[in-house]
C-alpha positions as CSV (number, residue, x, y, z in Angstrom):
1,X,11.7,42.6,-49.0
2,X,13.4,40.2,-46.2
3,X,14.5,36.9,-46.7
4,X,11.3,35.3,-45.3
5,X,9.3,36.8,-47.9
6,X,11.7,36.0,-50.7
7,X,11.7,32.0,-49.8
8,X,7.3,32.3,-49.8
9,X,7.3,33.8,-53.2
10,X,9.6,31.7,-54.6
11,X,7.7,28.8,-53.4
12,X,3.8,30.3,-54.5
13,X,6.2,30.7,-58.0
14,X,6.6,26.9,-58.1
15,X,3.8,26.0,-57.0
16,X,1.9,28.3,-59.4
17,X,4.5,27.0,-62.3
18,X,3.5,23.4,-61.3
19,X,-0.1,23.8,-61.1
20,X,0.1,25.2,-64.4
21,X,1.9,22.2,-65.9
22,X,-0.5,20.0,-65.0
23,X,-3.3,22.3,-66.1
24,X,-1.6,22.3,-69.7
25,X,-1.7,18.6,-69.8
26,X,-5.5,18.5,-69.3
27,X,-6.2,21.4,-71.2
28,X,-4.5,19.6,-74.6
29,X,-6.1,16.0,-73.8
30,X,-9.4,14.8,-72.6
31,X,-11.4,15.8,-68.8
32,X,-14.4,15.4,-66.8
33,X,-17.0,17.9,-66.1
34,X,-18.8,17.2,-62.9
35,X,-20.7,20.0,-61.3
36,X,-19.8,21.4,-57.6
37,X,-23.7,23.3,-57.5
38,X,-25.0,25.6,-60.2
39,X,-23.1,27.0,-62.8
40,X,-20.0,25.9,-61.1
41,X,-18.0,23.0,-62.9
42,X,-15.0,21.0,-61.5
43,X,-12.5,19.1,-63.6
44,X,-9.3,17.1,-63.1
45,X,-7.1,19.9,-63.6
46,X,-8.8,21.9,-61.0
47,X,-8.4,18.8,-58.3
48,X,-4.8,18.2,-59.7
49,X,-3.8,21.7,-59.1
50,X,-5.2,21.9,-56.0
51,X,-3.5,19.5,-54.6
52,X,0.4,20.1,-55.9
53,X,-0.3,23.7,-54.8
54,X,-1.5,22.5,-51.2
55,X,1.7,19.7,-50.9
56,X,4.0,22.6,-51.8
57,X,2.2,25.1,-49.3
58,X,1.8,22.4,-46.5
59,X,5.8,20.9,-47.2
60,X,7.4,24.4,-46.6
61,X,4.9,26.6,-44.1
62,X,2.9,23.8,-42.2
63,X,2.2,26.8,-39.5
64,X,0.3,28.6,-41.9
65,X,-3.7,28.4,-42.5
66,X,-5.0,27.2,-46.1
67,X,-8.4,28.0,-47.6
68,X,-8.8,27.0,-51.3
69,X,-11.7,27.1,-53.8
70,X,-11.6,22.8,-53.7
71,X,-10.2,22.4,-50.5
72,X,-13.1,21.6,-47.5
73,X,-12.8,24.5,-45.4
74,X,-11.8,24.0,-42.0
75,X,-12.2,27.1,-38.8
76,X,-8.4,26.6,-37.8
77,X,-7.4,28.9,-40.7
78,X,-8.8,31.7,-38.6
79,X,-6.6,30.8,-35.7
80,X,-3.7,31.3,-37.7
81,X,-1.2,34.4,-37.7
82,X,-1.0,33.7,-41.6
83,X,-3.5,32.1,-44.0
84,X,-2.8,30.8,-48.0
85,X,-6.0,31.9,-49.9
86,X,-5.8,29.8,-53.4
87,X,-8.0,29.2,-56.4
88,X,-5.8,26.4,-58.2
89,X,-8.1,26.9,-61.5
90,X,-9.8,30.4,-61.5
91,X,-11.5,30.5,-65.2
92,X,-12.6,26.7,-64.8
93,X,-15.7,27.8,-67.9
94,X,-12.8,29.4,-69.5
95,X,-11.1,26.2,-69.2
96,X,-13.8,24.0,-70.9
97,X,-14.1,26.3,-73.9
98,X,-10.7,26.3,-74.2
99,X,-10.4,30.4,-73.9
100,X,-7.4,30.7,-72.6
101,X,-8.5,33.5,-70.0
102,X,-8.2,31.5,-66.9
103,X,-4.9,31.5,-64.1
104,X,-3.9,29.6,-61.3
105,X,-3.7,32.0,-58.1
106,X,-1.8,32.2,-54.7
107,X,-2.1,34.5,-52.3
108,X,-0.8,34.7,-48.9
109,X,-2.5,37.0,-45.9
110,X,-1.2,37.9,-42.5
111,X,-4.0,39.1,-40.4
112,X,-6.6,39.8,-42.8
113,X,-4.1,41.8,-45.3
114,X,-2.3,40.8,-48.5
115,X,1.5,40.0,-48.5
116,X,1.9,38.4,-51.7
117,X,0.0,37.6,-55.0
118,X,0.8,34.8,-57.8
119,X,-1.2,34.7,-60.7
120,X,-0.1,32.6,-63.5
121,X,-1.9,32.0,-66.6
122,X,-0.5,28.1,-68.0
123,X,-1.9,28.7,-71.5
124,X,0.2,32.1,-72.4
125,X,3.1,31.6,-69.9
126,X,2.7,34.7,-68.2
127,X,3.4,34.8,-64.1
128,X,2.1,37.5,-62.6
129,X,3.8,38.5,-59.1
130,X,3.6,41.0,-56.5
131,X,4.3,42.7,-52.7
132,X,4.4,45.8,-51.6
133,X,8.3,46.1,-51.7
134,X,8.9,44.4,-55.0
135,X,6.2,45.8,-56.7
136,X,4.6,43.5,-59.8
137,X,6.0,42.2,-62.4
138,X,5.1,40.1,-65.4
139,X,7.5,37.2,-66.1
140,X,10.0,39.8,-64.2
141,X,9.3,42.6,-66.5
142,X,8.0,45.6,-63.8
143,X,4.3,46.3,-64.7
144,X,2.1,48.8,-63.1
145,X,-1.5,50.1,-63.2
146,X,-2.7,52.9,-66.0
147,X,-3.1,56.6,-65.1
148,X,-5.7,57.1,-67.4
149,X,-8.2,59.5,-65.2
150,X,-10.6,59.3,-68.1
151,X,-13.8,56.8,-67.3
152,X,-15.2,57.8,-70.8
153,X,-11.8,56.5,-72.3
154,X,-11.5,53.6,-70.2
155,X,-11.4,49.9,-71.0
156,X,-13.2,47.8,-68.0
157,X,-12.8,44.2,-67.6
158,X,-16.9,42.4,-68.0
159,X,-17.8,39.1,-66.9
160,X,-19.1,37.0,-70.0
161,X,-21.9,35.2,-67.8
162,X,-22.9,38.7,-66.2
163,X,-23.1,40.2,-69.7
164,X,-25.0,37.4,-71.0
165,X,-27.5,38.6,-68.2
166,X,-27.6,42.0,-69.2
167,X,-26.0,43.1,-65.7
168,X,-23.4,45.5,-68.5
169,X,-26.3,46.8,-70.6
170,X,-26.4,50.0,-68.9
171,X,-22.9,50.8,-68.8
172,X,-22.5,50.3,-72.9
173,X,-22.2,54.6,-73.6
174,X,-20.0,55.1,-70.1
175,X,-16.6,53.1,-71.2
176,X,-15.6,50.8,-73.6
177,X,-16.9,47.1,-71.9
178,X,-14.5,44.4,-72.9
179,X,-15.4,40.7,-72.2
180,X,-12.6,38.5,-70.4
181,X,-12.3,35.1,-68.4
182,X,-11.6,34.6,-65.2
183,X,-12.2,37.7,-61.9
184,X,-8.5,36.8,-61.2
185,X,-7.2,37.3,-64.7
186,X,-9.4,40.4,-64.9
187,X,-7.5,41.8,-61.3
188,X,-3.9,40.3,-63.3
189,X,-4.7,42.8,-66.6
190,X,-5.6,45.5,-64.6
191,X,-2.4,45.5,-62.2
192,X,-0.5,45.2,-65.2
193,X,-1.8,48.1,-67.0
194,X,-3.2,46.4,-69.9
195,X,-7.2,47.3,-68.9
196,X,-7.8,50.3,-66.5
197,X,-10.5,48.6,-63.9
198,X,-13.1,45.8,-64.0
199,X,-16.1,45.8,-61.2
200,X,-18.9,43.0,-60.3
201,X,-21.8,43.4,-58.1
202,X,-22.6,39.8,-57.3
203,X,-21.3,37.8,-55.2
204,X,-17.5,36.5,-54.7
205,X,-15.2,34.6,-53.2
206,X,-12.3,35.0,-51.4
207,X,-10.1,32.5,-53.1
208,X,-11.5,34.9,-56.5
209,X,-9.6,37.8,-55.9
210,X,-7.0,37.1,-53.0
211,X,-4.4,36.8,-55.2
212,X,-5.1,39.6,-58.1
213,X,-6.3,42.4,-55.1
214,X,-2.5,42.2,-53.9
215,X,-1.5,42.7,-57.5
216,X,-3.8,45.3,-58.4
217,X,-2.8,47.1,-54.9
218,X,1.1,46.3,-55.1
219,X,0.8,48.4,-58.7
220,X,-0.8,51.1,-57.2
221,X,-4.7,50.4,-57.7
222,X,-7.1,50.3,-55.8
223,X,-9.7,47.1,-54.4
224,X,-12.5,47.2,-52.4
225,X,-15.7,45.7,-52.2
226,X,-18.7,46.9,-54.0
227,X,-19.7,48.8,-51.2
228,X,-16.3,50.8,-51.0
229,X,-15.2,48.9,-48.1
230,X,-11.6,47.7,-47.6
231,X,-11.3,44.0,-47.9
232,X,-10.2,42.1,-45.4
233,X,-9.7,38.1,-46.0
234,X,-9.7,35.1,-44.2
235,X,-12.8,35.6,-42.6
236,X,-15.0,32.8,-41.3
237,X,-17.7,33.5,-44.5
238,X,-15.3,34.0,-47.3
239,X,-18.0,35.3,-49.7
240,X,-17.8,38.9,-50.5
241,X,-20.6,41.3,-51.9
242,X,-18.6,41.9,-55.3
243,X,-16.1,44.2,-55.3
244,X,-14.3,47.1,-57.5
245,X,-10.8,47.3,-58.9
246,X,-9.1,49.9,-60.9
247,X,-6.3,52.2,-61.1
248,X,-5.9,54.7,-58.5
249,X,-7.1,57.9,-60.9
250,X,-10.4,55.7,-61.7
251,X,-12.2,54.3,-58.5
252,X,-14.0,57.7,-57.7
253,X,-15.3,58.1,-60.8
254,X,-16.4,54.3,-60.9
255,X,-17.9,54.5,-57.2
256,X,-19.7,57.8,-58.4
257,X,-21.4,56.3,-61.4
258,X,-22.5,53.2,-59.6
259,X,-23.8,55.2,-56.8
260,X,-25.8,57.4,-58.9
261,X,-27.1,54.0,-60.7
262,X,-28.2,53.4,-56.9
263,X,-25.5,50.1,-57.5
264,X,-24.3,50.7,-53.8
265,X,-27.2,50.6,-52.2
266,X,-26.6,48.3,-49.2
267,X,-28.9,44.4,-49.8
């Protein structure tokens, strides 16, 4: 990995590291709830975070574009060589119930592709980092995805809110369904091999999975959307159809069983 790339992770480090203290300091005393629209809460920590991981961002690339989940998006990001795509609070639910499956996340692009990821969960202490030459690592212990080729033996990663709507129901007798926070701390088990995949058909963001689809892909999984397209971010819409992300022995067997669900069926 060259130099350049050494100083921009060691920066996303800090500023995830930051961002993280100051989520810990809500997280054990008293916050806000105000909602953004439905079902999509905003707290101090998340505004807090937001803005120590932008200053530290902004302070040491100020060339670079910036989209963020609680930063008004502006078009000159898509003029720009290079874009930051963060979620300073991804698990924000998470947050208010005090599960402690939520992480900050920073990822950096350069024309539509990954370069880096940073997801860092404040409540365990674990950072999880990644590029392509580096690999990932977990607090800089080298972590990689499961070869377990097996969907019947598999263990995917379920949105709590999606089961609540039955959206899982189906898949109960195909693998073993576990619920967890956050999409982005979903994409952080499954790069480091402690789930084998996790999926959603609705509807996300880019700022949702930046981050985690270089980990997952830096460990050697797989990420596209649901669709089986490869993602590419910073685009002027950053909502994404849901997407799919597993080891690299799994996705076929995933895409086939959605498919024959009729799951990826175009809308």
């Amino acid at each position: 990995m060259g130099a350049k790339l050494d100083e921009e992770l060691a920066v996303a480090v800090e500023a995830a590291r930051s961002a993280g203290g100051a989520i810990r300091k809500w997280y054990a005393g008293e916050f806000t709830v105000t909602d953004k629209g439905r079902d999509n809460p905003l707290t101090e920590a998340d505004t807090e975070a937001n803005r120590i991981i932008h200053d530290a961002i902004q302070d040491a690339f100020p060339a670079d574009g910036w989209l963020s989940e609680e930063t008004k998006d502006s078009e000159e990001r898509l003029q720009r060589e290079r874009t930051w795509i963060v979620d300073p609070l991804d698990g924000t639910k998470e947050f208010i119930l005090h599960i402690p499956e939520f992480c900050v996340c920073i990822g950096l692009v350069e024309r539509g592709r990954p370069l880096l990821g940073v997801s860092y969960n404040p409540v365990t202490d674990e950072l999880f980092t990644g590029t392509a030459d580096r690999g990932v690592h977990i607090n800089d212990v080298r972590a990689d995805v499961t070869d377990l080729a097996d969907l019947a033996a598999a263990r995917v990663l379920a949105s709590r809110s999606e089961v609540k709507r039955g959206e899982w129901v189906e898949f109960e007798n195909d693998f073993t369904v576990e619920l967890t926070g956050s999409v982005a701390f979903k994409f952080a088990l499954v790069a480091a091999g402690r789930a084998d995949a996790t999926f959603s058909l609705v509807p996300k963001n880019e700022w949702d999975i930046c981050a985690g689809t270089a980990l997952v892909t830096f460990a050697g999984g797989r990420v596209t959307d649901r669709f089986g397209r490869p993602i590419e971010f910073n685009r002027p819409d950053p909502l994404l159809p849901g997407i799919i992300a597993s080891n690299a022995r799994l996705y076929d067997p995933i895409v086939d069983l959605l498919r024959s669900r009729g799951k990826l069926d175009a809308d």
